[in-house]
N, C-alpha and C positions, 0 to 999 in steps of 0.2 A: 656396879660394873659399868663401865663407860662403854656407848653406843658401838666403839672400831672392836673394840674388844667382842663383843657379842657374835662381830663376826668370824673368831678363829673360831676353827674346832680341833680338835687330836683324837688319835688312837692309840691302843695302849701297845709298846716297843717289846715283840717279840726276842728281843735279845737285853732284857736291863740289868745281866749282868758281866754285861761285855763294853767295855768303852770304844765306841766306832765314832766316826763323825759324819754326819750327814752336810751338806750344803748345797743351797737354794741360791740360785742368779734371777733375778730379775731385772731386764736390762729397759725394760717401759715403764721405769716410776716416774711418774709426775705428780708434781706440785705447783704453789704457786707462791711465787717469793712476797711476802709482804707489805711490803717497802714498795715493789713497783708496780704489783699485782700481773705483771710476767709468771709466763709457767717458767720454770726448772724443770728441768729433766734428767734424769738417775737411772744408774745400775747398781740394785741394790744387791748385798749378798751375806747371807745367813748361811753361818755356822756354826753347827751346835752340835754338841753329846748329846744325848737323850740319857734320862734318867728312868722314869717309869713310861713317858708320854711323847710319841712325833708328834709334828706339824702336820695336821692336814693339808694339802697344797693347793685344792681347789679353795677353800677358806684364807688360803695365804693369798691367793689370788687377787680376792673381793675383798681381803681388807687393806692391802697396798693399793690397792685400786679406787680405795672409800677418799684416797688424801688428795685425788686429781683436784679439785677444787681447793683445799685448805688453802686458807695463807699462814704457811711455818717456816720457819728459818731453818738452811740445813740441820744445824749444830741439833736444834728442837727436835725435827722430825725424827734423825737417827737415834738418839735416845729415848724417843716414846716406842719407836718401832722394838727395842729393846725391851724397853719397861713392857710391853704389851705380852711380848711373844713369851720372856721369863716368867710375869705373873700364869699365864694358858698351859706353858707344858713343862715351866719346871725343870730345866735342864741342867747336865752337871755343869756346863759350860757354855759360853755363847759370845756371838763374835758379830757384831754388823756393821757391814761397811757401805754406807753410802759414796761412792765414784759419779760426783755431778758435771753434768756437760761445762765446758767453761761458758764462761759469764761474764763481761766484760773486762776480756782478757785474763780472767783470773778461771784454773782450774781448782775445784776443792773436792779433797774427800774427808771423809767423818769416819771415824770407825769408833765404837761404844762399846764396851766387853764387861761381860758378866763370868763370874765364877763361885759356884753353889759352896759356903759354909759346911766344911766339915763337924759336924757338932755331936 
């Protein structure tokens, strides 16, 4: 298990057999661009079904918060934040969209989506 990961936790979803969606804004993500070693700054935002497991949110907190230092490229960060949250809770469905400050003249967002295999 990878160190950012250690820091989610969950609960187990009082309603898992009812499709609702929950969604989390976090509008102080930072990073730090690679390339120029500049922060980025982001409003991240998670959307997911739950399946058996939510997000814990102080957890969500401390792990968005583990990336202030990293140097990741948008595109990278919003699909590991993906990869991380899906491997933790397992959702039926998932949705994350990085919205980052513009950057020399250029505005970008990221969105990465996951949808759990019917099997």
């Amino acid at each position: 298990m990878n160190e950012k990961l250690k820091l989610l936790e969950v609960f187990d979803n009082s309603y898992p057999d009812r499709d609702y969606t929950v969604i989390h804004e976090a509008p102080e993500f930072t990073s730090v661009c690679p390339k120029t070693g500049q922060p980025d700054f982001a409003t991240i935002t998670i959307e997911y079904i739950p399946d058996k497991l939510c997000i814990e949110l102080k957890s969500l907190k401390f792990y968005l918060n583990s990336y202030r230092n990293d140097g990741i490229y948008f595109e990278n960060v919003t699909n590991k934040i993906l990869d991380d949250l899906v491997e933790i809770c397992k959702p039926r469905y998932m949705l994350v969209t990085a919205d980052f400050n513009v950057r020399g003249g250029i505005a970008s967002t990221v969105e990465a989506e996951y949808f759990k295999e019917n099997k």
